[in-house]
MISEFI-181228 format. One line per 4 residues: for each residue x, y, z of C-alpha. Coordinates in Angstrom, 1 decimal. Example, Ala and Ser with C-alpha at 12.3 -4.5 7.8 and 13.67 -1.06 7.14 Angstrom:
% residues 2
12.3/-4.5/7.8 ~ 13.7/-1.1/7.1
% end
This chain:
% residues 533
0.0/0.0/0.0 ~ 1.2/3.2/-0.8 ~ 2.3/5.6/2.2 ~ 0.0/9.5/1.9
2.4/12.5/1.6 ~ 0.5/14.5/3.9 ~ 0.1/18.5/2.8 ~ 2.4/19.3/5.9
5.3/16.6/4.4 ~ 4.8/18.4/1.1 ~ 5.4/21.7/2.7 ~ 8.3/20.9/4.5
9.8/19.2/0.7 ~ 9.0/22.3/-1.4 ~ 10.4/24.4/1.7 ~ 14.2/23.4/0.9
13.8/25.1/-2.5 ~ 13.6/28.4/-0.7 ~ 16.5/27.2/1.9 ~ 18.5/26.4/-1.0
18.2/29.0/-4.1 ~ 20.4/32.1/-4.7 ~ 17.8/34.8/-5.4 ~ 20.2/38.1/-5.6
19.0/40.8/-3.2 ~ 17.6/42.8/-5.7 ~ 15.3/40.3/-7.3 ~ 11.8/41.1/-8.0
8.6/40.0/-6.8 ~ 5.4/40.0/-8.3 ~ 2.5/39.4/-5.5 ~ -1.2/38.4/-6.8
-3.4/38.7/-4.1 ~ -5.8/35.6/-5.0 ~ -9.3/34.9/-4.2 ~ -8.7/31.1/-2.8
-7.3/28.2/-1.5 ~ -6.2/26.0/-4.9 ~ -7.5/22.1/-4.4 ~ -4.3/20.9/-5.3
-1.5/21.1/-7.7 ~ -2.2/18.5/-10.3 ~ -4.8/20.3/-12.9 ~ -5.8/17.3/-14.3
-7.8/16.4/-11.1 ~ -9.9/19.7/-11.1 ~ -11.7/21.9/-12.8 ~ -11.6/25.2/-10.6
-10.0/28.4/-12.3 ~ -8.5/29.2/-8.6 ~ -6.7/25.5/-8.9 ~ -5.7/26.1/-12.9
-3.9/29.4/-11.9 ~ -1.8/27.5/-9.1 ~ -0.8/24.7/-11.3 ~ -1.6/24.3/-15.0
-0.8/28.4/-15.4 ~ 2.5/28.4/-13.4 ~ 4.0/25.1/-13.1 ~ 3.2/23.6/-16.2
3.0/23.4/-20.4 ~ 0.9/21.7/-22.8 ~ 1.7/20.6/-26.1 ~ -0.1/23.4/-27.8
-1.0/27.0/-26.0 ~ -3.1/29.9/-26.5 ~ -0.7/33.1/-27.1 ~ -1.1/35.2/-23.9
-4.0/37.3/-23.7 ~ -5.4/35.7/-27.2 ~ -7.2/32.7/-28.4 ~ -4.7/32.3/-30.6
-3.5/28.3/-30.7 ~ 1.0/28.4/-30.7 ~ 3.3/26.3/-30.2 ~ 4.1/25.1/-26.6
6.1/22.0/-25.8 ~ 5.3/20.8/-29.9 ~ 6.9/23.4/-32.1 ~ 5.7/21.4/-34.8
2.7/19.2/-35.6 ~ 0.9/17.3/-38.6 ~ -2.6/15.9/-38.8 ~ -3.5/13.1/-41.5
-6.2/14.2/-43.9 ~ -9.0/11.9/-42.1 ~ -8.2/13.7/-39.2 ~ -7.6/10.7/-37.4
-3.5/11.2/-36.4 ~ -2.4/14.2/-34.7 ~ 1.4/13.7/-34.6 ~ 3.5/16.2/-32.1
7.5/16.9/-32.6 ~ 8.8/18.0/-29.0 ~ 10.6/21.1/-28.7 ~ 14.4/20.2/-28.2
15.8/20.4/-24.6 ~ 13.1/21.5/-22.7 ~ 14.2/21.1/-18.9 ~ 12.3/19.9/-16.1
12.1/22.1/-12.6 ~ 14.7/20.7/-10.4 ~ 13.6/20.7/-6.9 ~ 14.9/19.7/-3.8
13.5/16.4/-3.8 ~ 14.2/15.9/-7.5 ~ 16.7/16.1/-10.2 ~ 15.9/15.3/-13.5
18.0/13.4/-15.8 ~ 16.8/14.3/-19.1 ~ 15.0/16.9/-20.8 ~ 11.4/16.4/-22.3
10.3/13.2/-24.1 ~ 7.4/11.6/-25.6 ~ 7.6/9.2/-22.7 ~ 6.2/12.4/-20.6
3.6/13.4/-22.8 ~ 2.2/9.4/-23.2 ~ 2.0/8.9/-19.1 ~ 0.6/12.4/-19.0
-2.4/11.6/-20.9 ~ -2.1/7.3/-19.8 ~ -2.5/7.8/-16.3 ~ -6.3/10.0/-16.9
-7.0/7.6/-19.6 ~ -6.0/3.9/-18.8 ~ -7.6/2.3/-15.4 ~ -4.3/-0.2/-15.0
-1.9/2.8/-14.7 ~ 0.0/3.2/-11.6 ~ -1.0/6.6/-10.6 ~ -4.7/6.3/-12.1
-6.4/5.9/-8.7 ~ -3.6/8.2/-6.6 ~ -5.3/11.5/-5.2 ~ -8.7/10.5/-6.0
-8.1/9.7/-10.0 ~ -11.3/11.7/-10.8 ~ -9.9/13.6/-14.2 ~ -13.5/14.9/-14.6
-12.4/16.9/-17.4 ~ -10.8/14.3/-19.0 ~ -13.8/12.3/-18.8 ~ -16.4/15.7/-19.2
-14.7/15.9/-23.1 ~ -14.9/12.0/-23.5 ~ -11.8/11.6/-24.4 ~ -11.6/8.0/-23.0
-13.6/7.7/-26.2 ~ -11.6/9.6/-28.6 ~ -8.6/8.2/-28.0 ~ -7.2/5.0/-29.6
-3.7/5.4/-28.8 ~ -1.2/7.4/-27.8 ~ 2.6/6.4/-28.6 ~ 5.9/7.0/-28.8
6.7/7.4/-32.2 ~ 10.4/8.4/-31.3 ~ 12.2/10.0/-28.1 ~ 11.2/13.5/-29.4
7.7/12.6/-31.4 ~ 4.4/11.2/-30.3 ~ 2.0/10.3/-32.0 ~ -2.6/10.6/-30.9
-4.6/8.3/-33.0 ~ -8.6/9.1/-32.4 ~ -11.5/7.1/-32.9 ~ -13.6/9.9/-34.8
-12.3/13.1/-35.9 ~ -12.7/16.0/-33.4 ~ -13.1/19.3/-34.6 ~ -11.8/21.3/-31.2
-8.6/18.5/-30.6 ~ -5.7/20.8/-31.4 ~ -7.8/23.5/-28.6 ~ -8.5/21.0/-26.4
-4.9/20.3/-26.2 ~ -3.9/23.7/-24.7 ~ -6.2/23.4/-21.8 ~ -5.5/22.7/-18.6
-6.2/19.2/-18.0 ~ -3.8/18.5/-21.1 ~ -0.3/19.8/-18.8 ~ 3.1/17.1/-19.1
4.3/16.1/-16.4 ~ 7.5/14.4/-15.7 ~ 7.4/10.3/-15.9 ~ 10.8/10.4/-14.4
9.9/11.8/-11.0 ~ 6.4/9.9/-11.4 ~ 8.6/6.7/-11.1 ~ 11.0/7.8/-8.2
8.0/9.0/-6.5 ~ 6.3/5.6/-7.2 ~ 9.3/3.8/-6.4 ~ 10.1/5.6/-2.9
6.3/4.8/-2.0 ~ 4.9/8.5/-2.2 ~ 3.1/8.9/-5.2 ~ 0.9/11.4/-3.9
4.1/13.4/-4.1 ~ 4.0/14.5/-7.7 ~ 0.5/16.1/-6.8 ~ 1.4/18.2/-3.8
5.2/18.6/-4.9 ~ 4.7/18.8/-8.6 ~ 7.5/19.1/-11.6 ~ 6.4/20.7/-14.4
8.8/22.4/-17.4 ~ 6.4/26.0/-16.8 ~ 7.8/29.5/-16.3 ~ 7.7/29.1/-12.2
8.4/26.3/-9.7 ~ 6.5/25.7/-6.4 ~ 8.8/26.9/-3.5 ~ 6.5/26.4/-0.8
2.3/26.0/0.3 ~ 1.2/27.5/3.3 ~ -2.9/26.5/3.0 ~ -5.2/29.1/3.0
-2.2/31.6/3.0 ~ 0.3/31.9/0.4 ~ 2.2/30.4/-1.6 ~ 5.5/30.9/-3.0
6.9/30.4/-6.6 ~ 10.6/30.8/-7.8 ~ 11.2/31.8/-11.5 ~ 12.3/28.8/-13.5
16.3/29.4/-14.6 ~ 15.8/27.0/-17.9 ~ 12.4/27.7/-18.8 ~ 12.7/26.9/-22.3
11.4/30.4/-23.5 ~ 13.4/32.4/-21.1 ~ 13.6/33.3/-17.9 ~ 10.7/35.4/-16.5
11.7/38.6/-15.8 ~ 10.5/38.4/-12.4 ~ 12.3/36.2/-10.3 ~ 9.6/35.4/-7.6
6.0/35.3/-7.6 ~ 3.9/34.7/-4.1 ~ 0.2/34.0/-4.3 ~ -0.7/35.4/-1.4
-4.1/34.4/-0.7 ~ -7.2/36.8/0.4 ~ -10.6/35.5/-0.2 ~ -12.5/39.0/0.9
-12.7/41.3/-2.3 ~ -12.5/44.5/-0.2 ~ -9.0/43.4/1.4 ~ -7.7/42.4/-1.4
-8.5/46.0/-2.4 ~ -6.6/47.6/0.0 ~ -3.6/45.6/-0.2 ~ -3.5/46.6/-3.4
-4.1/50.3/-2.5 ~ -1.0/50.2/-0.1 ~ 1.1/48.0/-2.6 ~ 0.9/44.6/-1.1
-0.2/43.2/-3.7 ~ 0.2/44.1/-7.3 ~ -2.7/42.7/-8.5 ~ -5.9/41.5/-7.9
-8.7/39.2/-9.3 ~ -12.8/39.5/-9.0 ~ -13.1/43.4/-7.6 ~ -16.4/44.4/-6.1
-18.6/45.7/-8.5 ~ -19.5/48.4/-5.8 ~ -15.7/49.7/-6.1 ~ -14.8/49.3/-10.0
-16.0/53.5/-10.1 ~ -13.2/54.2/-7.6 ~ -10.3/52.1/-9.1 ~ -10.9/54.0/-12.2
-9.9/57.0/-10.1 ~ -6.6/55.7/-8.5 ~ -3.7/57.2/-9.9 ~ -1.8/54.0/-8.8
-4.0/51.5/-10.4 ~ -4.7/50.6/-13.4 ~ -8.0/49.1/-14.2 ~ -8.2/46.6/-17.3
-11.4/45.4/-19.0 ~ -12.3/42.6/-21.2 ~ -15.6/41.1/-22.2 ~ -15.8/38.2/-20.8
-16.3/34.3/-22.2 ~ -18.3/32.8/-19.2 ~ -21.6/32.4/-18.2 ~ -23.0/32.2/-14.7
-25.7/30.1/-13.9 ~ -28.3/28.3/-11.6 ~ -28.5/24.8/-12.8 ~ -31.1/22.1/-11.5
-30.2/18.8/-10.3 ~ -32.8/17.0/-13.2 ~ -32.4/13.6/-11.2 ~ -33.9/14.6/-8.3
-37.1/16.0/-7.8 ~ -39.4/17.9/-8.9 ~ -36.5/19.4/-11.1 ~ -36.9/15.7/-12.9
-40.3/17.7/-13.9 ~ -39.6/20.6/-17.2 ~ -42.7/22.1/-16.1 ~ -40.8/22.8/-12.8
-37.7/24.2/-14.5 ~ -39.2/26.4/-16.9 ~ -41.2/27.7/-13.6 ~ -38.5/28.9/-11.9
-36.9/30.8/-15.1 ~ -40.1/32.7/-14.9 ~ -40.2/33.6/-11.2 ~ -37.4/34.8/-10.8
-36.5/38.4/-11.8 ~ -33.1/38.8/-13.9 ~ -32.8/42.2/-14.4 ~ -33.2/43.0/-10.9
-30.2/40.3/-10.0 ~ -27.8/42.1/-13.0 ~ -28.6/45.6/-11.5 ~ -27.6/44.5/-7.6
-25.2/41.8/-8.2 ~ -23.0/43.2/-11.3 ~ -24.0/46.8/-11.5 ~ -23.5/47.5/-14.8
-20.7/44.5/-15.7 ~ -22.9/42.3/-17.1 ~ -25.2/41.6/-19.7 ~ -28.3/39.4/-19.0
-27.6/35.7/-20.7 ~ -30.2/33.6/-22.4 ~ -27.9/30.8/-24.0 ~ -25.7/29.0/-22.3
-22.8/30.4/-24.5 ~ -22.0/33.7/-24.2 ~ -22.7/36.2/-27.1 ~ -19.0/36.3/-28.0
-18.6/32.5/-29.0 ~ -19.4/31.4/-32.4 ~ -22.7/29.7/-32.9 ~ -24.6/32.0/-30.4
-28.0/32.0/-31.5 ~ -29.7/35.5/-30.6 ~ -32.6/34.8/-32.2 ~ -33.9/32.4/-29.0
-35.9/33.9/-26.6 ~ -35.6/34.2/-22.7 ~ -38.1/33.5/-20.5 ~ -40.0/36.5/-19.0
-40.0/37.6/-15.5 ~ -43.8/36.1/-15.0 ~ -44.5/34.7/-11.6 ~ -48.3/34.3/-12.9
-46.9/32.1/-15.4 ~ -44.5/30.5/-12.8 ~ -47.7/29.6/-10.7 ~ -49.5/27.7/-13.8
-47.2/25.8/-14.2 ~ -46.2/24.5/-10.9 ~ -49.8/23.5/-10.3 ~ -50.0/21.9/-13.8
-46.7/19.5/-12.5 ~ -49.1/18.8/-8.8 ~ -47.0/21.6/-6.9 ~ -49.8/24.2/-6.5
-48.8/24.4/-2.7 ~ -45.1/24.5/-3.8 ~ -42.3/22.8/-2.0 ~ -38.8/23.3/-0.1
-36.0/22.8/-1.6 ~ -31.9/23.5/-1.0 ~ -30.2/26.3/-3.3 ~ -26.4/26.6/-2.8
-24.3/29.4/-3.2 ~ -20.6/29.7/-3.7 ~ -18.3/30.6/-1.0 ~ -15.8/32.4/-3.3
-16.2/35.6/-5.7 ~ -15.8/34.1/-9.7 ~ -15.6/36.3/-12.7 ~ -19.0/35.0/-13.7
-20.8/36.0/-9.8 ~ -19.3/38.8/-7.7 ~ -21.8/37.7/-4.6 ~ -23.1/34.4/-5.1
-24.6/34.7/-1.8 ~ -26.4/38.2/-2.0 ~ -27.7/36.3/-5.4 ~ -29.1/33.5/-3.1
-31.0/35.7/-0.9 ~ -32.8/37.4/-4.1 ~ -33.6/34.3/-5.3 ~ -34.7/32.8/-2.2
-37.0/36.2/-2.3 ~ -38.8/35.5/-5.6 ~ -39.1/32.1/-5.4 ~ -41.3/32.6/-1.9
-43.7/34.1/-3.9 ~ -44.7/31.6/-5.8 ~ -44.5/29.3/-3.1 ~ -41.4/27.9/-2.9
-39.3/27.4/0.3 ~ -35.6/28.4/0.1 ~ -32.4/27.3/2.3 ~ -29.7/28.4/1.6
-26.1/26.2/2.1 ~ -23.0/26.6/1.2 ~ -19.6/24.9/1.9 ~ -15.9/25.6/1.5
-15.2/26.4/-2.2 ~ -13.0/22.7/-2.8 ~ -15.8/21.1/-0.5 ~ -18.2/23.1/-2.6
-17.2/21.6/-6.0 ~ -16.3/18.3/-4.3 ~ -20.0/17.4/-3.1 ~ -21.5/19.1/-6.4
-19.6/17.0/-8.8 ~ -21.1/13.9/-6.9 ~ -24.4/15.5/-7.0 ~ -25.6/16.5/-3.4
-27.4/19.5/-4.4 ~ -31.1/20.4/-5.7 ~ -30.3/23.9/-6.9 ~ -26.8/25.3/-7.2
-25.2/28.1/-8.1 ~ -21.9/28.2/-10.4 ~ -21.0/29.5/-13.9 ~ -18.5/28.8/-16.3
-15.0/30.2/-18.0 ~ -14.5/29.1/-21.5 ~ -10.9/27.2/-21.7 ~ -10.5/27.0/-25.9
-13.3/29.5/-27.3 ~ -15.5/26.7/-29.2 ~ -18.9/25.5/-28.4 ~ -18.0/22.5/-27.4
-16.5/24.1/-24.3 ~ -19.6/25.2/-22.9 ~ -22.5/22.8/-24.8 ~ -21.1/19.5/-24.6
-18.5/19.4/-21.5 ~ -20.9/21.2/-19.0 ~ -24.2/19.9/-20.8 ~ -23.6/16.9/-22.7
-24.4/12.8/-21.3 ~ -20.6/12.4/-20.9 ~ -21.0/14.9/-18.1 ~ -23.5/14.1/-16.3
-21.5/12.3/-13.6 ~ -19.3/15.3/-13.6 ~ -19.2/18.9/-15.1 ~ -22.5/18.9/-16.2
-24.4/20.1/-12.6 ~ -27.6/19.4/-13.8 ~ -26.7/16.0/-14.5 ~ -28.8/16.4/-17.3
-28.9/13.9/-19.9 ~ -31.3/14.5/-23.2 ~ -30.9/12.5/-26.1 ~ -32.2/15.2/-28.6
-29.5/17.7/-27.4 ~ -26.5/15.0/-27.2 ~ -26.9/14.0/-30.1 ~ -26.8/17.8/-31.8
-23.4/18.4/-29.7 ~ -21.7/15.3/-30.3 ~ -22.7/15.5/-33.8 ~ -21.1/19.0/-34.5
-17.8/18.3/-32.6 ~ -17.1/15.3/-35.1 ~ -17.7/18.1/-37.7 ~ -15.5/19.9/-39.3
-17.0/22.1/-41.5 ~ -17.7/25.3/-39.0 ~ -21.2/26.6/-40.8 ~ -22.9/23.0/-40.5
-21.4/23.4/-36.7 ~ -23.3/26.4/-36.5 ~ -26.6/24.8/-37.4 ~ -26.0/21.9/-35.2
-25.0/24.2/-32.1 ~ -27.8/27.1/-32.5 ~ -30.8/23.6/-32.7 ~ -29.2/22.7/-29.5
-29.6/25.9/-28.0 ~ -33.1/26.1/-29.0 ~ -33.4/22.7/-27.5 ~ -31.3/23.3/-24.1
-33.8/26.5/-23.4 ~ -37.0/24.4/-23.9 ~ -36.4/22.1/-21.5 ~ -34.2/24.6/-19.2
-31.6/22.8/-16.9 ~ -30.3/25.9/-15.8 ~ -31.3/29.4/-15.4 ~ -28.4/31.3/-17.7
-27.9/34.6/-16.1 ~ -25.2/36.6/-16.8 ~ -22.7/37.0/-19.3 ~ -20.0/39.6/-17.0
-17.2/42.0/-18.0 ~ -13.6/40.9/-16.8 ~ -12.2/43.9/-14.6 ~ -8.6/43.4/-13.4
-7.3/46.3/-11.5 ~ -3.3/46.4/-11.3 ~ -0.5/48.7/-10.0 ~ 1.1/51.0/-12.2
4.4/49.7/-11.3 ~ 3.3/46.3/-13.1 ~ 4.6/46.1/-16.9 ~ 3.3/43.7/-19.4
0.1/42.1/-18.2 ~ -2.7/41.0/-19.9 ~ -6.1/39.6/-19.4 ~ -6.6/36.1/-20.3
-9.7/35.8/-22.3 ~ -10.5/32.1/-20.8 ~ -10.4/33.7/-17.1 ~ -6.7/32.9/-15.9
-3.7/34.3/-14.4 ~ -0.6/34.1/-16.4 ~ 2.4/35.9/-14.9 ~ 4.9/34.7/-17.7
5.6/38.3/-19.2 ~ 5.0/40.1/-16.4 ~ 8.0/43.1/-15.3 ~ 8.1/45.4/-12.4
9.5/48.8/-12.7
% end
């Protein structure tokens, strides 16, 4: 049986990185004042944007990348690529002498190989893997984008080329590769780890070949990041960068008022007017590609009921959530895919704010007297809700008029996404931050069947809709995956899984001493670029 590296262990490892580097005096240190607590440090275990900046954004690569602040596709750790004319092979040449972190518990050996990018993608993939069941083994990304399905092989083709086989073409592949879930990790230090009986260790003491290298993980604190000497695009002009971790908006405003941090994530709508007055900030905007939403758990009841859903998307009063809640930063969503991804179909209608209507058709599903029923609301401030809990209460509000009885729960923000994925809640609260810019990001991995154990919250499962989404993702000519997207949509708001509610705008408010940063237009937090003056 293998022996747990506990957080404290991993702490204590990561710490001798600090003990043991040369930072000159004069080094520069870039501190992001973060909204949470990360889950962990491998990304392909999560799906939260506060875990992705910790890990997948810092520590690690992917085959392919989005060019910083673009949704432009570049090449990462492949500087080359080919795909056969089926679409059927993808096949990757490495970037030459890429270097691992070394770390105080590990020294790597060799540079990147394919052997890294196969055991990357093996251990989410293949149930007899060594490490597929260490940490949890979840990958609910992995499986959201059913790429257990896709896949037919992944091999070694030589040391420095691999080689993806797929069942089906897949229109969004080469995106798919730059997110998260796709990072390399080292099968060297998997194998020490594995071999020393802590394999937990790669997880909570991970080795990536990204711009910046864990130093040290203080939970619900800070953590600490060291530049990485032989990243193999350079050397980040900063040499450390500390997370340091603040969940409250309005502190994390006024450290960055008084310069302990230099910048911060999720402002207060309420203080956006007086940031745009700070001489010493700098307040960046972008429209953003999320949705937030109230999604109903569709196997429980009475949400198993459309009547019920469709209900509660009239009672409840949008317009008067956008005006309290975002204050101007947001624009009311209809569709589950906001207005900026291709396929958006404006021509759908929302539901009115009718509670009349709401009433009819409660009683025509038997719930004239209404019913009780839990609605959760996230702990933590996301780009797509500002006040999940303020959000609750006005929910909780309108739905009492028609009858229905609200409790409101909530739960630490990894608890939080922990008991949702396994489906404890009725109603819930969340939204969603696009990760390549197609459809398939938002329509099939949070609402398709392969989700419905998973990213899909409403565990919603309709055969009509699937089969639309899975359809156009096979597809590669883009106007037939038009078609096929904007029928599902017309589909999705008939039978309603979720109340879609706002599409907001991305504000990021940094120091003027910061040089270089940009907002990434799938929500993250890349610090690669970054300068101080």
């Amino acid at each position: 049986m293998f022996r747990k590296l506990s957080i404290r262990t991993a702490e204590c490892v990561v710490a001798g990185v600090l003990l043991t580097s040369t930072i000159p005096s004069a080094a520069k240190t870039l501190v992001y004042c973060s909204e949470g607590s990360p889950e962990g440090f491998n990304p392909s275990l999560y799906m939260a944007g506060t875990t992705f900046d910790a890990s997948a954004k810092q520590i690690f690569n992917r085959l392919v990348e989005f060019k910083r602040g673009t949704t432009e596709l570049v090449p990462a750790l492949a500087d080359s690529w080919e795909i056969s004319s089926d679409g059927l092979v993808y096949t990757f040449h490495l970037r030459p002498e890429v270097a691992f972190h070394t770390t105080a518990n590990f020294a790597p050996s060799r540079t990147l190989e394919a052997e890294d990018v196969v055991s990357s993608f093996a251990r989410q993939w293949r149930s007899d893997h060594p490490y597929h069941r260490v940490s949890g083994g979840g990958y609910e990304y992995f499986h959201a984008m059913d790429m257990a399905n896709l896949l037919a092989e992944v091999e070694e083709v030589s040391d420095q080329v691999v080689r993806f086989t797929l069942t089906r073409p897949e229109a969004p592949m080469l995106a798919n590769l730059a997110m998260n879930f796709a990072s390399i990790h080292s099968a060297e230090y998997a194998a020490k780890a594995l071999a020393a009986g802590n394999p937990q260790a790669i997880d909570l003491s991970p080795v990536g070949t990204g711009p910046f290298q864990l130093v040290t993980y203080q939970k619900d604190s800070v953590i600490r990041y060291q530049a990485h000497p032989d990243y193999w695009a350079g050397k980040a002009p900063i040499d450390s960068l500390v997370f340091a971790i603040t969940p409250d908006a309005s502190v994390r405003y006024a450290k960055l008022k008084t310069g302990e941090c230099h910048i911060m994530p999720y402002p207060n709508p309420a203080d956006i007017a007086a940031m745009e007055r700070d001489q010493d900030i700098t307040l960046l905007r972008r429209e953003g590609l999320n949705v937030g939403y109230l999604a109903f758990n569709t196997r429980k009841k009475p949400f198993d009921d459309r009547r019920v859903r469709q209900a509660i998307n009239h009672a409840i009063d949008k317009s008067a959530i956008l005006d309290a809640i975002y204050r101007g930063g947001a624009i009311p969503a209809k569709n589950p895919i906001p207005p900026t991804v291709w396929s958006y179909d404006d021509s759908v209608a929302d539901y009115d704010f009718d509670p009349e209507r709401a009433r009819v058709l409660l009683a025509e599903a038997g719930h004239s007297d209404g019913f009780s029923v839990d609605l959760w609301a996230m702990p933590v401030q996301r780009p797509y809700n500002p006040n999940a809990r303020r959000m609750a209460e006005m929910i909780q509000a309108d739905l009492a008029a028609i009858g229905i009885t609200i409790r409101i729960v909530s739960y630490e923000w990894g608890e939080y996404i922990k008991r949702s994925r396994a489906g404890e809640h009725e109603m819930i609260l969340l939204g969603w931050t696009g990760d390549n810019g197609d459809p398939d990001n938002f329509l099939h991995v949070l609402l398709g069947c392969a989700a419905a154990d998973g990213a899909n919250r409403a565990r919603w499962c309709h055969k009509p809709f699937d089969d639309l989404v899975t359809t156009a993702k096979r597809t590669t000519d883009k106007d037939q995956r038009i078609v096929l997207y904007q029928q599902a949509e017309k589909i999705f708001k008939q039978e309603a899984p979720w109340m879609p509610i706002a599409h907001a705008l991305v504000f990021e408010p940094v120091r003027k001493e910061v040089i270089g940063y940009r907002v990434d237009p799938f929500g993250g937090h890349i610090f690669y670029g970054v300068d101080l003056r």
